[in-house]
DOLO-607207 format. One record per atom (N, C-alpha, C): residue number from 1; x, y negated, z negated; residue in three letters; atom name. Coordinates in Angstrom, 2 decimals, decimal comma. Layout:
BEGIN
seq:NUM | c1:X | c2:Y | c3:Z | type:ALA | atom:CA
...
This chain:
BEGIN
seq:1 | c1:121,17 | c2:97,18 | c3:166,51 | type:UNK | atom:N
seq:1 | c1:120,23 | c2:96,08 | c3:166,34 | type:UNK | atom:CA
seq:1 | c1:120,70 | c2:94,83 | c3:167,10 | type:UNK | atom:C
seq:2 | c1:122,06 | c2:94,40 | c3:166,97 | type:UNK | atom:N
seq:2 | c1:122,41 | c2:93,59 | c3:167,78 | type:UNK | atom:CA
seq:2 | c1:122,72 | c2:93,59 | c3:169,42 | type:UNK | atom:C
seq:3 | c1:123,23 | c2:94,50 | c3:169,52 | type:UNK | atom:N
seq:3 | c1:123,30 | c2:95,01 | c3:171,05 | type:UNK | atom:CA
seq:3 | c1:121,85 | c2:94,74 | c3:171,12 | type:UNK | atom:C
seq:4 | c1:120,40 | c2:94,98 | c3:170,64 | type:UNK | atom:N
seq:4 | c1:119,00 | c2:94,57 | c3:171,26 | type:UNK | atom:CA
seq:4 | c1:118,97 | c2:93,44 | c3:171,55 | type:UNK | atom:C
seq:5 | c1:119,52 | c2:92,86 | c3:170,35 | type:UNK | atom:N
seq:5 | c1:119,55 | c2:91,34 | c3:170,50 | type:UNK | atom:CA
seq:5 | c1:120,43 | c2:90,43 | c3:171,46 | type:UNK | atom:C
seq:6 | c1:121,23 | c2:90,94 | c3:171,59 | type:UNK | atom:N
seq:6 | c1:122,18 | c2:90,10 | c3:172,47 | type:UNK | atom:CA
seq:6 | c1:121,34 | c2:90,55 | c3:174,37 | type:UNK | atom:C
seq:7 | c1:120,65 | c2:91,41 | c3:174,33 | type:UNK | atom:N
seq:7 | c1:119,95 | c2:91,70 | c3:175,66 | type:UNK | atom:CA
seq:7 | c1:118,90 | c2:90,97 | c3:176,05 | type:UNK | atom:C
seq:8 | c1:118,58 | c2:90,98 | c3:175,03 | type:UNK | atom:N
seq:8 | c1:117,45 | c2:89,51 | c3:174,72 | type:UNK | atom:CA
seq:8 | c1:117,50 | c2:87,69 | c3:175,02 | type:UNK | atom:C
seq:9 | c1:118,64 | c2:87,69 | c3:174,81 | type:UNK | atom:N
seq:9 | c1:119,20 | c2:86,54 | c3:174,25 | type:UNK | atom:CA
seq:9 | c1:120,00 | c2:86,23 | c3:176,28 | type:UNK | atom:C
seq:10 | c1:120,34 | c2:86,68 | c3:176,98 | type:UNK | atom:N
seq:10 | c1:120,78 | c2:87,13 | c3:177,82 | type:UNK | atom:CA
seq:10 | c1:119,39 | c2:87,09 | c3:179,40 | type:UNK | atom:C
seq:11 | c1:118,78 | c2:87,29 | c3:178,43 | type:UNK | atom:N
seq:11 | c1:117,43 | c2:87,16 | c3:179,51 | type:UNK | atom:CA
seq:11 | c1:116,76 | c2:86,39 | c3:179,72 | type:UNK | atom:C
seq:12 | c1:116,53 | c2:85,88 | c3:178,35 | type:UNK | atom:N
seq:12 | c1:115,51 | c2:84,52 | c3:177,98 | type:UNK | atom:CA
seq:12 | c1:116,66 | c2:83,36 | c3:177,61 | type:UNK | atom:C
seq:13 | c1:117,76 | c2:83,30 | c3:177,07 | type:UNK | atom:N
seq:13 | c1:118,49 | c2:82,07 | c3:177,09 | type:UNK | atom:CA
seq:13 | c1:119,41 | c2:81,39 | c3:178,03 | type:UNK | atom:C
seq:14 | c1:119,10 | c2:80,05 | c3:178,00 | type:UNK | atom:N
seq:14 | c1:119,76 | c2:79,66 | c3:179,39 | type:UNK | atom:CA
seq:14 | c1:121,50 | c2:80,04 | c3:179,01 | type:UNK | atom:C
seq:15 | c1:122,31 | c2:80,10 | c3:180,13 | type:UNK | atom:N
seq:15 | c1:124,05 | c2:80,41 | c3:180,31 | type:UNK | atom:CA
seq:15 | c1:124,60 | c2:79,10 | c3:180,43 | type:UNK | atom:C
seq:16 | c1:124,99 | c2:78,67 | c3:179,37 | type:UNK | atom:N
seq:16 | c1:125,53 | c2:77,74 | c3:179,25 | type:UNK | atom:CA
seq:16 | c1:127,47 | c2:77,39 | c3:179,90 | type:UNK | atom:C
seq:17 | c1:127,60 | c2:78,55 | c3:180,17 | type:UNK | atom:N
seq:17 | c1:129,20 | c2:78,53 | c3:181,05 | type:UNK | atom:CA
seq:17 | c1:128,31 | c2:78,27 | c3:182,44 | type:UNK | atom:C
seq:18 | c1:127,15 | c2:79,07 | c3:182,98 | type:UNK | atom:N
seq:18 | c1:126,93 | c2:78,87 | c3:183,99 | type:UNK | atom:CA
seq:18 | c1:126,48 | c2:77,93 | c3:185,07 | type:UNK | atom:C
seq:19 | c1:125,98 | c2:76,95 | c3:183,73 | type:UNK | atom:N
seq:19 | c1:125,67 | c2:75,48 | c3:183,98 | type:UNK | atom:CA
seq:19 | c1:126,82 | c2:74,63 | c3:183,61 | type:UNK | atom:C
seq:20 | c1:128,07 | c2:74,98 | c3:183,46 | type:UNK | atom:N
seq:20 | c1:128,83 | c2:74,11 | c3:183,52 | type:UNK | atom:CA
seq:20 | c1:128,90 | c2:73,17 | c3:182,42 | type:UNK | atom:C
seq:21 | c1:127,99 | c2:73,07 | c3:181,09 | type:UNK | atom:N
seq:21 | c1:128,15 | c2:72,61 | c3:179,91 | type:UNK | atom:CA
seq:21 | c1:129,98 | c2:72,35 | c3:179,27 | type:UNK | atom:C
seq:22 | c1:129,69 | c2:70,99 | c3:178,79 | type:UNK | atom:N
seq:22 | c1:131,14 | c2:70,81 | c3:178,34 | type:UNK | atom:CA
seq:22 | c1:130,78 | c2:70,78 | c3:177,14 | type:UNK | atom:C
seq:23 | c1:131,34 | c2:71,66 | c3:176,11 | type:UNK | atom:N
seq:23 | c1:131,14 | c2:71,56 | c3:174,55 | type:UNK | atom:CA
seq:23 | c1:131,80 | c2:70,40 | c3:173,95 | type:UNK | atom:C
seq:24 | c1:132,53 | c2:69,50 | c3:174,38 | type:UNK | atom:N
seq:24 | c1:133,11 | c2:68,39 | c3:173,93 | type:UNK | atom:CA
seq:24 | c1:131,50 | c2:67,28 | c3:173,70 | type:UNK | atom:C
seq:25 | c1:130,85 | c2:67,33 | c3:174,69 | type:UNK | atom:N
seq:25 | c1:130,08 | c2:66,64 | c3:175,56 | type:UNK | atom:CA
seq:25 | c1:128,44 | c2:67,49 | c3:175,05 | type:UNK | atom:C
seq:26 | c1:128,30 | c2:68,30 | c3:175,04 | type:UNK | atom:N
seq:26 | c1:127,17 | c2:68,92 | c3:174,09 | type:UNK | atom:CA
seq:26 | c1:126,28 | c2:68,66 | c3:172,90 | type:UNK | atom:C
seq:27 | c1:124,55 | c2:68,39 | c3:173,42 | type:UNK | atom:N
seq:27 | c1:124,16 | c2:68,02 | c3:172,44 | type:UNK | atom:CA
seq:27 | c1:124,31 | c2:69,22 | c3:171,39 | type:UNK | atom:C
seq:28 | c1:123,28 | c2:68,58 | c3:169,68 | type:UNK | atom:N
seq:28 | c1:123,09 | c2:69,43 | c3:169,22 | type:UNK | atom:CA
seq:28 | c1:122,27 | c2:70,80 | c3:169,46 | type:UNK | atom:C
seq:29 | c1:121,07 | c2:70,72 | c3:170,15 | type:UNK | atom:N
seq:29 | c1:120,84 | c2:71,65 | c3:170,27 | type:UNK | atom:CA
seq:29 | c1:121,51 | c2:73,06 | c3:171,62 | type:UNK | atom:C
seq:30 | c1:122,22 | c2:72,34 | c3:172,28 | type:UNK | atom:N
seq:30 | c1:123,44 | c2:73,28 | c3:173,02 | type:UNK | atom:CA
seq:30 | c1:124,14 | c2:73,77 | c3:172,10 | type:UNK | atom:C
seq:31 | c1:124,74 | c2:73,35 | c3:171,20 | type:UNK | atom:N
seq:31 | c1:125,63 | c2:73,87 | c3:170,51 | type:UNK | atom:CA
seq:31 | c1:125,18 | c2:74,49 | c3:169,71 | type:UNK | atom:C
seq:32 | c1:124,06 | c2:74,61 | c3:168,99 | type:UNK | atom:N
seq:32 | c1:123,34 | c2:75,94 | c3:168,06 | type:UNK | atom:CA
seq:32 | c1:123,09 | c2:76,98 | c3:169,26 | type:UNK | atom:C
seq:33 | c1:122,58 | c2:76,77 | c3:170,20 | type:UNK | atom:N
seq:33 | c1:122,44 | c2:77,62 | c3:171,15 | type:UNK | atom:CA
seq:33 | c1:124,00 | c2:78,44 | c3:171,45 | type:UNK | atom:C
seq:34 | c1:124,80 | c2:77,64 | c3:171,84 | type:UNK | atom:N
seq:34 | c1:126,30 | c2:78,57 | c3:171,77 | type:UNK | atom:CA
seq:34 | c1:126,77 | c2:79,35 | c3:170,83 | type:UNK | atom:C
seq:35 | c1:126,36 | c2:78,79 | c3:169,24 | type:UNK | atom:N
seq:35 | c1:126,93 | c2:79,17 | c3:168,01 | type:UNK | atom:CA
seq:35 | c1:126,03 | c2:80,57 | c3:167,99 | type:UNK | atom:C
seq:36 | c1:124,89 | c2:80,72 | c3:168,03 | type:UNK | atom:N
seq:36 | c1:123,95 | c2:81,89 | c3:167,81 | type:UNK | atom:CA
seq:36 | c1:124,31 | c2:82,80 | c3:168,93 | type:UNK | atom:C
seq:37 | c1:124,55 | c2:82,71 | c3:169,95 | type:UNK | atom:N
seq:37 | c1:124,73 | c2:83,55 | c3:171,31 | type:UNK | atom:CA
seq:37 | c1:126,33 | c2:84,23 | c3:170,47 | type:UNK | atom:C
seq:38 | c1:127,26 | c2:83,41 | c3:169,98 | type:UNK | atom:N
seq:38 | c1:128,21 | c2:83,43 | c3:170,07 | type:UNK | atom:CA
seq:38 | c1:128,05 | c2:84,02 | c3:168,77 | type:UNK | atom:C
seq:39 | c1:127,55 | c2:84,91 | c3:168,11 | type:UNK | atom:N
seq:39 | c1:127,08 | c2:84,96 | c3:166,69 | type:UNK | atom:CA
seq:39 | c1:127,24 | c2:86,66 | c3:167,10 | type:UNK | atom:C
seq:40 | c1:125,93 | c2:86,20 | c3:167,41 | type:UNK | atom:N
seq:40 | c1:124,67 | c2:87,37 | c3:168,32 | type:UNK | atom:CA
seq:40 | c1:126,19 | c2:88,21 | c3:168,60 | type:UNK | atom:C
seq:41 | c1:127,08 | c2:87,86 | c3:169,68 | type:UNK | atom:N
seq:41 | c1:127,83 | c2:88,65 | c3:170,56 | type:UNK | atom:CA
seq:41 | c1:128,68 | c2:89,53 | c3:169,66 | type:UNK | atom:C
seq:42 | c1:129,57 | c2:88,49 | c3:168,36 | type:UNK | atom:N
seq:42 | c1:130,34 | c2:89,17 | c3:167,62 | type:UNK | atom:CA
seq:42 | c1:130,04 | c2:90,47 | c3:167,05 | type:UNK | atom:C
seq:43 | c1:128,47 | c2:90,47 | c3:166,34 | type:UNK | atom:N
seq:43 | c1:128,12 | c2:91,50 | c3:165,83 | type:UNK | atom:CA
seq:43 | c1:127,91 | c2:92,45 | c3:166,57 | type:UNK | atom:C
seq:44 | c1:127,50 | c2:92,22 | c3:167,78 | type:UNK | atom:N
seq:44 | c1:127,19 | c2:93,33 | c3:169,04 | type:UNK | atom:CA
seq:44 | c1:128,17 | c2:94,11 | c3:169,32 | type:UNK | atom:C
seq:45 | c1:129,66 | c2:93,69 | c3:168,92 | type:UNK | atom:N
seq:45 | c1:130,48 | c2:94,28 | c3:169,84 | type:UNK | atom:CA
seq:45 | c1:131,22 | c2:94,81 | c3:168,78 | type:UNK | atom:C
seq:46 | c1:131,03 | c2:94,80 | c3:167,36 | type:UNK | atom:N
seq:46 | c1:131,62 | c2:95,58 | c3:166,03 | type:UNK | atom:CA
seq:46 | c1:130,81 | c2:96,66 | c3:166,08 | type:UNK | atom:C
């Protein structure tokens, strides 16, 4: 279920390493965006 999700998430959400985002420096909604990706990934990969 998560592996779907994280393919998803991957397609339609912007890459926030790839834009060079500084999480120091990150609004809130970047950082829910990281936290859920970063969510998303853990479960994907158990």
């Amino acid at each position: 279920m998560f592996r779907i999700i994280a393919r998803i998430n991957k397609l339609l959400l912007p890459s926030l390493t790839k834009k060079r985002v500084d999480l120091a420096k990150a609004n809130k909604f970047q950082m829910i965006l990281f936290g859920w990706r970063l969510y998303v990934t853990k479960k994907a990969l158990d």
